[in-house]
N, C-alpha and C positions, 0 to 999 in steps of 0.2 A: 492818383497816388501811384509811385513806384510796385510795383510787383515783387515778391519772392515766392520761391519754390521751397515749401519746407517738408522734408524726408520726415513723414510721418508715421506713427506706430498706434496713437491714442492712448497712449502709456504716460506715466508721468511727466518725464521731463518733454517732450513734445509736445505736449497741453501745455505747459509751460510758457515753450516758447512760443507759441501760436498769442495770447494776450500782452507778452514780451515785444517783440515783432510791430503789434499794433500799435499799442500803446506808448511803447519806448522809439521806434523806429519810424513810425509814422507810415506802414506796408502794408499795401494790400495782402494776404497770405494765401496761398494757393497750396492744399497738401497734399501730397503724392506718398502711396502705401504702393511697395513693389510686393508683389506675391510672392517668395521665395521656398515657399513651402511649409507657412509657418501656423497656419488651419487656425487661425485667427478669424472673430466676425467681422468678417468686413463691411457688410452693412451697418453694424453697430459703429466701426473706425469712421463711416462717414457721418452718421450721426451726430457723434463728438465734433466731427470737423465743421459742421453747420453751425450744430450749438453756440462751439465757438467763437464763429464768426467769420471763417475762414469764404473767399467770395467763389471758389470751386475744389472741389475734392475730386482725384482723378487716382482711378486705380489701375495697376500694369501688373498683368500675370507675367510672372517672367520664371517660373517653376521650370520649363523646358531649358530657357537658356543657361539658367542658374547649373540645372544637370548637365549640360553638352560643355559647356565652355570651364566652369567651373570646378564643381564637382568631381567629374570625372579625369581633367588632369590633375586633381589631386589626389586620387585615387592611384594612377599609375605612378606619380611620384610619393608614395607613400606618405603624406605629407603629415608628419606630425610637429609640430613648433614643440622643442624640448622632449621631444619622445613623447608626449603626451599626448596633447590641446592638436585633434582634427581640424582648428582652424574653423570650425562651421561659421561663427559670424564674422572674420577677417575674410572668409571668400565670398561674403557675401554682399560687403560694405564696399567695394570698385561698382561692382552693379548694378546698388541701389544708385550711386554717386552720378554713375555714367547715365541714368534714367533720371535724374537731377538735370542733368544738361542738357540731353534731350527736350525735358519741358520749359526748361530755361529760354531754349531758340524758339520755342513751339510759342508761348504765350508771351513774347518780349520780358521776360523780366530779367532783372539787372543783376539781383542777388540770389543765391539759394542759400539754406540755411540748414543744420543739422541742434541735435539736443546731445551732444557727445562733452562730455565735461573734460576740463584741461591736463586730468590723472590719468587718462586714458588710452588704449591703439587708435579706436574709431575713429577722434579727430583727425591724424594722421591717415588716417585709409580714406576718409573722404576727400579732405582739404589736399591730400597731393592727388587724386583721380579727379576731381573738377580744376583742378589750378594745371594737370598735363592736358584737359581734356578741351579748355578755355578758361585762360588764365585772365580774361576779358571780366569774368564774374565775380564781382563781390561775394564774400564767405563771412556767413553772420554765424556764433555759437553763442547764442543768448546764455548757457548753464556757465559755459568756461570762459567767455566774454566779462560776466559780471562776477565770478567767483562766487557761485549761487554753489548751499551745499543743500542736502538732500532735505533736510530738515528746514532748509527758508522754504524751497521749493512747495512743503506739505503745506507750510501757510500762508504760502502766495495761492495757489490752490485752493484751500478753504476761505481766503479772502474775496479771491475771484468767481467764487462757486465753479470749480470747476472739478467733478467727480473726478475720483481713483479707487479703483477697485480693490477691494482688499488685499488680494497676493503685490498688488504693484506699491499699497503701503507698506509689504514685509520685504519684498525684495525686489531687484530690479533682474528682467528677466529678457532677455533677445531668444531668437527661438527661429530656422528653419526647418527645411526638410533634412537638415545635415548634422543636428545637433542644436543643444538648448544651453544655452552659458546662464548662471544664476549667479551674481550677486549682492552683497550688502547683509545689513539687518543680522540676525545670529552667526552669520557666515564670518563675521569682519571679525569673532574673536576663533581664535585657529585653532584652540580646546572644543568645539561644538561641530558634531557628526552633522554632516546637512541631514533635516529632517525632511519625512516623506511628504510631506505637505509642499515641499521644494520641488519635488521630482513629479514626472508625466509618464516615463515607460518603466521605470529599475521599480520593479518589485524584487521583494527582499523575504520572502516569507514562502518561496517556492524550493522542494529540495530534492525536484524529478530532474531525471537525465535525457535530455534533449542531443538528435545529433542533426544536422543540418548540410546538403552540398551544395558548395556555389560554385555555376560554372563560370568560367571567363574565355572571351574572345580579345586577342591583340590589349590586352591586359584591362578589359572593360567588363565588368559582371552582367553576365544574361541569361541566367537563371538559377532558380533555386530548387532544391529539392526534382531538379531533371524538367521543372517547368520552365518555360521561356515565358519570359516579360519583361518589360521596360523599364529601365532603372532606376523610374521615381516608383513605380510600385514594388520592385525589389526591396529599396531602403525603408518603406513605408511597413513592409511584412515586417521584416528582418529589425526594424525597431520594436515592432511585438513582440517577437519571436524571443530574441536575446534578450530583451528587457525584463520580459517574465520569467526568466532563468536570472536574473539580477544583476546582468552584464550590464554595462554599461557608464557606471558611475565613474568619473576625473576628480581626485581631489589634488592639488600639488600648487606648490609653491612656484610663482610663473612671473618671470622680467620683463617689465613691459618694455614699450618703446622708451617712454618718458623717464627709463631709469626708476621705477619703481617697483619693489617687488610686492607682489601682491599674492594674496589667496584665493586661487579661480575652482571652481567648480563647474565641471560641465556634464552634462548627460548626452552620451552619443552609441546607443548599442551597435546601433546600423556602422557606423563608420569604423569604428574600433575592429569590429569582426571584419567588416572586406576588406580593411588595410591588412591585417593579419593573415588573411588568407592568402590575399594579392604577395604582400614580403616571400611568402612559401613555397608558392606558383614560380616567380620569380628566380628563388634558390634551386627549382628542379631544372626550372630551360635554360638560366644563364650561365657562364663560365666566371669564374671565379674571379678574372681580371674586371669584368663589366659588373659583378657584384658590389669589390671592392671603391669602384669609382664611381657607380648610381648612389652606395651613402653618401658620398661626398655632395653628388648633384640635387640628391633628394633631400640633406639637410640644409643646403642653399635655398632651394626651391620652397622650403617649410619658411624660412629665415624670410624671402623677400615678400612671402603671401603675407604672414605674421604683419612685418614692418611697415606696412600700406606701399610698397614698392610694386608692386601687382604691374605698373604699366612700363617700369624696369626693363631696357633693353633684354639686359642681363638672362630674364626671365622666358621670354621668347625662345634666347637663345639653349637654354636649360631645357624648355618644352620640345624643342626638336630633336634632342640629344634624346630623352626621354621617350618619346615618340617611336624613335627609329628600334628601341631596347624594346619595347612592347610586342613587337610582329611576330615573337615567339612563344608569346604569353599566351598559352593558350591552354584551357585544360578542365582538371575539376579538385575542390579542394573540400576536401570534409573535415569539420568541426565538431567539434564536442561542447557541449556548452551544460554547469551545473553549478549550481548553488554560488553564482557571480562569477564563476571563473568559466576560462574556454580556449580552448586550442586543437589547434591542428591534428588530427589523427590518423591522416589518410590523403594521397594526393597520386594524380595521374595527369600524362601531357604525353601528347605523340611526337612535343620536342626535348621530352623528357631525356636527362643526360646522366641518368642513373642506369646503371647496367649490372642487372642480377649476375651475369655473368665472369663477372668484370672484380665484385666487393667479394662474391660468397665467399664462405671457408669452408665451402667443400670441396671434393676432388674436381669437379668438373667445372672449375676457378683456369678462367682463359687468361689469369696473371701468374707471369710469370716472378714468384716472389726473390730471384735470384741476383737479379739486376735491379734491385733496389741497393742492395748493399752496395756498390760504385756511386749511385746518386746521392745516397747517403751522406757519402765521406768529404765528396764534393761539395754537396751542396752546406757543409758546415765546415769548409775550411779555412775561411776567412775568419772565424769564431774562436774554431779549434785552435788557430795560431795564432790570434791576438790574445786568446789566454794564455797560450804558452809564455808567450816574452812577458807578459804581468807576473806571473807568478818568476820567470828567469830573475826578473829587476829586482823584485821582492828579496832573494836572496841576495 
């Protein structure tokens, strides 16, 4: 029989597709679980995958690349989709897709397969990074293929005997090192608070004042609290850390690709505070001209991750722009963090363009406040005298 390569999780709708696959398709099924940081058993995900029936299970750490390539140009580009949504499972789904293809050439098979239903971004983030990556491969979506909703799904599942763990009966959950997106189940009616049985890091019952420094080099975090280390165990503290102060919770109303607005909830302590701190760093080394044009490039940059456009000339070209802004970025930023909230308090850079000398209002102010008044006049006379002739006409 033919071969596919199915992006596996051992979560509902991938169990799904695995006896789908078989049965409907006539496929051998081969599953591949990318590591992205998402402290999942993996020995149990092969399990499942035996159980199954799956004729090889093949598992790829890919936590490094996920931080290097990923992660952290989204970090310098501040990337939030709607000011919100860090993005953690859209930077995640090019990488699984790209380790799809790779097994794809590795074991000959013809097709890979995903469990992304047809309401969805995911379909799009995979289906365009295997169709740029080889467009040679059939693309099978067993859930959005057959218009499977979540509740055939449970009793295809209990037809086929094939276990789901209780949280994946309430909700459906994706989960890296970069944040946890949760939906379905209580979440779909927009009146109900996500309950804590939803959530892994936001405790919500802590009411201590925590302060926290992050350093960064050419706009990359590498260290916390004056300690240096790596920035998959930065994220991994810094998800404690904020969490238990109750940072972290996303609730917002969010446009998908597919034209749908939807109610997303995501848990991301870690991301939220280094974007934030990153935005501030940012505000002290750059000039005002390259401020105003990185939101432009960074809500681009948020836009083509979001949209599964990931392998987007566009975006390349956005990352070198980005790139070159960063060599200044360099510094330390202090946070506050208490009872869910957290901000900035304190920040230092030796390409700092803040100048005690320069703001004070006191005497020893090397501005000279006298020649403002001519720049003043200037700089509002195009204003001053198109209101004049409105008001002339008026009369």
């Amino acid at each position: 029989m033919s071969k596919v390569i199915l992006a596996f999780s051992g979560g509902l709708d991938t169990s799904v597709c695995v006896k789908y696959l078989q049965n409907l398709h006539k496929l051998d099924v081969i599953t591949l679980t990318v590591d992205v940081g998402q402290n999942d058993d993996f020995d149990e995900i092969k399990k499942i995958s035996s159980e199954l029936g799956a004729i090889e299970h093949i598992y790829v750490d890919s936590k490094k690349e996920f931080i290097q390539n990923y992660v952290t140009p989204a970090i310098k580009a501040n990337a939030l989709y709607q000011q919100k949504y860090p993005l953690a499972t859209a930077l995640a789904r090019p990488l699984i897709a790209s380790k799809a293809v790779d097994m794809a050439k590795k074991f000959n098979a013809t097709s890979i397969s995903h469990g992304c239903t047809g309401k969805g971004n995911d379909q799009v983030r995979f289906d365009l990074t295997i169709r740029s990556l080889d467009p040679s491969l059939n693309i099978i979506a067993p859930i959005r293929d057959m218009n499977l909703t979540r509740d055939k799904e449970l009793k295809y599942a209990n037809e086929n005997g094939i276990k789901i763990s209780e949280i994946a009966k309430k909700y459906s959950i994706d989960e890296n090192l970069w944040g946890r997106a949760i939906e379905g189940g209580l979440l779909e009616n927009l009146e109900n608070e996500p309950s804590s049985d939803s959530l892994k890091y936001v405790q919500q019952d802590n009411t201590s004042t925590e302060y926290i420094t992050i350093g960064f080099e050419k706009g990359i975090p590498i260290s916390l609290n004056s300690q240096k280390m790596d920035l998959e165990k930065l994220i991994d503290d810094l998800n404690s850390i904020a969490g238990s102060h109750g940072v972290g919770i996303i609730d917002h109303i969010e446009d998908r690709v597919v034209g749908i607005k939807s109610r997303e909830v995501y848990e991301a302590p870690a991301a939220l505070v280094l974007i934030e701190a990153h935005k501030d760093l940012e505000k002290l080394v750059l000039t005002n001209s390259e401020l105003r044009f990185k939101l432009l490039v960074d809500e681009q940059w948020a836009w083509l991750s979001y949209s599964g456009l990931w392998l987007d000339p566009l975006l390349s070209d956005l990352n070198a722009f980005v790139e070159k802004t960063q060599q200044r970025v360099n510094g330390e930023i202090k946070v506050k963090m208490h009872n869910g909230s957290y901000r900035v308090v304190g920040r230092k850079s030796m390409f700092s363009l803040y100048s005690n000398d320069t703001v004070t209002y006191l005497s020893n102010s090397n501005y000279d406040q006298t020649l403002a008044k001519g720049f003043v006049a200037l700089w509002g006379l195009q204003s001053t005298a198109a209101n004049s002739k409105i008001m002339e006409n008026k009369e």
